[in-house]
Phi, psi and omega in degrees: 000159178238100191256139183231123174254129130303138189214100165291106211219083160253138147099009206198167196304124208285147185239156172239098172285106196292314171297334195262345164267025172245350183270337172264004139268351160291319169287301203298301186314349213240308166125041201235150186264138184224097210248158169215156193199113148306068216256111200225133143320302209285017167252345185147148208278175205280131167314131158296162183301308162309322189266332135315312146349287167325288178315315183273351175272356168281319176300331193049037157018078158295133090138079267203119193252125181238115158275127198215111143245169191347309169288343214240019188281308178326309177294317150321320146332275214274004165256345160281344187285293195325300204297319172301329166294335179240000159211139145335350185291145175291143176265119155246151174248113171264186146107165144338305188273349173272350184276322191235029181197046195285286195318302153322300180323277128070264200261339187259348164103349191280335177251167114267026198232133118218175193222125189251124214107207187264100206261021211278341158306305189289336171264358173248352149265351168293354189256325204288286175319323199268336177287335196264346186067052154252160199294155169227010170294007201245329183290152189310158142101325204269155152222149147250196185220143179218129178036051193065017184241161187234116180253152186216096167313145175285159179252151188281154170322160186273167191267178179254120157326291175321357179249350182289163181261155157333121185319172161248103177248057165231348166309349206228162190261096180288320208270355174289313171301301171297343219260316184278331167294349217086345207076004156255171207254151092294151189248133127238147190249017209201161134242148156119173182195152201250026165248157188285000188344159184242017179232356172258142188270000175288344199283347179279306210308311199289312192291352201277306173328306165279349149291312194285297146313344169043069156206197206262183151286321127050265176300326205287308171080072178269003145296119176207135171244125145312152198256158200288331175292326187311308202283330165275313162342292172313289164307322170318309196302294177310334165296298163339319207208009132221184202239148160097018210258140188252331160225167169246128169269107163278125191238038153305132178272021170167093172296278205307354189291010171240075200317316212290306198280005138321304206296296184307337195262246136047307192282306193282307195298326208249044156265342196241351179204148180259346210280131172291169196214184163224081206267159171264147191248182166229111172343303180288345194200058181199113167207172180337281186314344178255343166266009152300285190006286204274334178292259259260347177264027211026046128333108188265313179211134169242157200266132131296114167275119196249294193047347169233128156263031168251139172297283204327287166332285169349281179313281188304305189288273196283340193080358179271134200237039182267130196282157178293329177281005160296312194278024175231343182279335187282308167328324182300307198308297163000277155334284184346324208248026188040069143248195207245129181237129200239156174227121187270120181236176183211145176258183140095049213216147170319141164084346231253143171236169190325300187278355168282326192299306192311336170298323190294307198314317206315286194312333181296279190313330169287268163012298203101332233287196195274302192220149183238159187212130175229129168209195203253127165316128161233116166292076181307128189302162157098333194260161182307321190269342161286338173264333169334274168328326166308298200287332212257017158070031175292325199305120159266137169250005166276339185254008174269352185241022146211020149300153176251348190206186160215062153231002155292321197193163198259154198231351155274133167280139205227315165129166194349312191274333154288328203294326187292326186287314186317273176341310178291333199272327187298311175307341217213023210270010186285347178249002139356305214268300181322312171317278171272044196256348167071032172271150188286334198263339174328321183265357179277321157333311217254291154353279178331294203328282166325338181261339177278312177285352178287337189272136191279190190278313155340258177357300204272000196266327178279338182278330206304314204263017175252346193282336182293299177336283170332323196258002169294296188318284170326328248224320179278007163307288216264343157299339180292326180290347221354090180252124217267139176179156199265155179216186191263120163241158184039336156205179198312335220252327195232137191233134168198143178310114186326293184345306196274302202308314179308294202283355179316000000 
C-alpha cells in the first residue's frame, strides 16, 4: 500500500512530528511504501489549491493519512476538500484533535477515518487489512460512520516503547529542518505525564484508556520510557548523519519525573555526546541531585511550566496546586549548577483578572528566571479549562475556530478593557517583567510601562508594530551599558535575559 501522510503545520512554530515518524517506520519494515509532505512557511511556501493536486495525483495515494491539532483543523479540513478532488484514497485524520474530537470530526464528512490515542499498532493493522482487502471495521483505536451512525472503537493498550523501531528520518527532509530550527533537534526519551493539568489532553487520553480498558492508572502504565540505550543509539545516529546539530531539546512533558532514570541517562549521554541538550522540568520532581546530573551531562536549560504566577488561578483553574516559593527555589537550584532556567506562562485563562496576570509578570521578575515563553490560554475542545471557559461565557467561538496558533492572540473575550491589557502584555511583556525584576534598568521600564498602559485601544494600535523593533534598539543600549535586562530574543514569544543572549 501506499501511504501517504500530511502534517499542516501553518501559521504556527515549525514542529517535527514524532508519530508519523515512528508509524512510517512500522509500515515500511510490513513493506508497505510511504511519503510525506510538511506543509510550513518556514519548509516553503504554502501550495495554491493547483499545484497541490498536482501533486497529489502524481504521488497517487492507496491511503492519505492527516496528523491534526487542534489550531491547524480549519486548514486541514480545507486540504481534504482538495484531497477528495484529486484522488480515490480514503482520508484519515490522526494526531490530538482526532483524539479528542473523533466525533465531531465525523460528523462534518471530511475524513472518513479517524484513530484516536497512541496509533502506531492500530494504524498498521488498518494498512495491513485495507492492502490485504479485509474489513477494518473492527480495529481499535479507530472511528468510522457506518450507515450514517458514527462508531468510535475502544482503544487497544498503549504501546511498549521499547519495542517500537527507530524513528524514520529519513522520510522528512530533516536536515532542511535542523537548518530552520538552528540547530536544535528534538527528542523524547519517556510518554505520558502523571497530572490532571484541566487545559492539557493527557487528562482526555488517560480517562478514555481507562474507561475503555476498564484499570486503574496504575495498570494502565501511562508513563513510558524508552531505554537509555534507545535514546543514545538515537543521538549517535543523528550526529552521524547530519550536519549542524548545536542542540538537543528533549520534549517530555515531564524529563525529570524518574531520578533514577535522569541519573541514568545523564551517566550514558555524556560518554556519548559533547552536544548541550534540554529538558523539560517539574517543580515537584527537581532538587540538587538531579541537576548535579543534568549539569554535569551537558544540560544547558530546564524548562518549567509555571503557566500562572497566581495561585489562586493555579488551584481553581488550572489544577496545579504548586507554590510560588516551590517554583523560584527550584529556578534557584537550576542557577546553582550554571544552567539555564526557562518558564512557560500563559495570559488570557478563565477567571483570570487584571492582578492575576500582574502576578504571573510579578513571579517572572521575583524569580529571575532565564528566559520566559509566553502565549494566550487556548481551550482546547475535550478539556476541562474548555468547559471552565464555556460555562463562564468567555469563548468567541468565530476566533477560535480560526486561529492557526495561540501566540497572536486570545480567543476568549473578557470585554474591552482586559482584552486591551491582555493585548499590550502579550506584545511586550519582558517589559512588564523588567518593570518589576528589581533591576537598574526597571524604573526606565516601569515608565514604558505606565505610558502603555495609558493608552485606549487606537493609540496602542497605532504604536503595536513598532514595539518589537524598539525593544531591540533599547535592548542594544543597555547591552552597550551592560545593564542586566530581559529582551523579545529568538522568536515573538520569548523574553530572555540579557546575561545569557550577550555571552552566546
Amino acid at each position: 500500500m501506499k501511504v501517504l501522510f500530511i502534517y499542516p503545520n501553518v501559521g504556527s512554530q515549525l514542529g517535527f512530528n514524532y508519530g508519523v515518524s515512528y508509524l512510517a517506520s512500522l509500515l515500511k519494515a510490513a513493506g508497505h511504501e510511504v511519503s510525506f509532505r510538511q506543509i510550513c512557511e518556514d519548509l516553503g511556501p504554502l501550495p495554491s489549491k493547483g499545484e497541490f493536486i498536482s501533486w497529489l495525483r502524481e504521488i497517487n495515494p492507496d491511503i492519505i493519512g492527516f496528523s491534526v491539532v487542534t489550531n491547524q483543523w480549519p486548514y486541514a479540513a480545507k486540504l481534504a476538500d482538495w484531497c477528495r478532488e484529486a484522488v480515490a484514497a480514503p482520508l484519515v485524520c490522526g494526531g490530538i484533535h482526532a483524539t479528542v474530537a473523533a466525533r465531531e470530526i465525523l460528523e462534518t464528512a471530511t475524513f472518513d477515518y479517524v484513530f484516536s490515542g497512541e496509533c502506531e499498532d492500530a494504524f498498521l493493522e488498518f494498512v495491513d487489512r485495507l492492502g490485504r482487502k479485509e474489513d477494518v471495521l473492527d480495529v481499535r483505536n479507530m472511528g468510522l460512520v457506518i450507515d450514517n451512525k458514527i462508531r468510535i472503537n475502544p482503544i487497544r493498550p498503549l504501546p511498549d516503547l521499547a519495542g517500537l523501531p527507530p524513528k524514520d528520518y529519513q522520510l522528512f527532509d530533516f536536515q532542511r529542518i535542523i537548518d530552520a530550527k538552528n540547530g536544535w533537534v528534538g527528542l523524547m526519551a519517556s510518554r505520558g505525564c502523571p497530572f490532571n493539568c484541566t487545559y492539557c489532553f493527557n487528562h482526555i487520553m488517560v480517562k478514555k484508556y481507562r474507561d475503555d480498558l476498564a484499570c486503574s492508572f496504575r495498570d494502565l502504565h501511562y508513563i513510558r520510557h524508552h531505554s537509555v540505550k534507545q535514546i543514545i543509539d538515537e543521538v549517535v545516529y543523528l550526529e552521524e548523519n547530519f550536519n549542524n546539530i548545536k542542540m538537543f531539546i528533549f520534549d517530555d512533558d515531564l524529563f525529570t519525573f524518574d531520578k533514577n532514570y535522569v541519573i541514568e541517562f545523564c551517566n550514558a549521554y555524556k560518554k556519548a555526546s559533547t552536544l548541550p541538550f534540554v529538558v523539560n522540568g517539574h517543580v515537584g520532581f527537581f532538587d540538587d541531585e538531579r541537576a548535579k546530573a543534568l549539569a554535569g551531562a551537558n544540560c544547558k536549560i530546564v524548562k518549567f511550566g509555571v503557566e500562572s504566577g497566581s495561585e489562586r488561578i493555579r488551584r481553581q483553574v488550572m489544577n496545579r496546586r504548586t507554590s510560588n516559593k516551590k517554583i523560584i527555589e527550584a529556578i534557584k537550584i537550576v542557577h546553582k549548577y550554571h544552567m539555564h532556567s526557562s518558564c512557560f506562562v500563559m495570559i488570557g485563562l478563565p477567571y483570570e483578572g487584571y492582578q492575576d496576570v500582574m502576578d504571573t509578570i510579578t513571579l517572572l521578575g521575583e524569580a529571575r528566571a532565564g528566559r520566559f515563553r509566553w502565549t494566550f490560554f487556548f481551550p482546547f475542545p475535550g478539556t476541562k479549562a474548555h468547559e471552565l471557559s464555556i460555562q463562564g461565557g468567555y469563548v468567541d467561538h468565530d476566533k477560535m475556530g480560526s486561529l492557526l496558533n495561540f501566540t497572536d492572540e486570545s480567543c476568549l473575550d473578557f470585554g474591552p478593557e482586559h482584552n486591551l491589557f491582555l493585548k499590550k502584555v502579550g506584545l511586550i511583556m519582558p517589559w512588564f517583567v523588567n518593570a518589576c525584576a528589581g533591576l537598574e534598568v526597571s524604573p526606565f521600564y516601569g515608565e514604558k510601562v505606565e505610558r502603555l498602559m495609558q493608552m485606549d485601544q487606537n493609540e496602542f494600535e497605532k504604536i503595536s508594530s513598532s514595539l518589537h523593533e524598539e525593544d531591540r534598539e533599547i535592548s542594544l543600549r543597555f547591552q552597550a551599558e551592560g545593564k542586566t535586562h530581559y529582551a523579545i530574543k529568538y522568536n515573538p514569544f520569548m523574553g530572555v535575559i540579557s546575561d545569557y543572549f550577550v555571552n552566546e
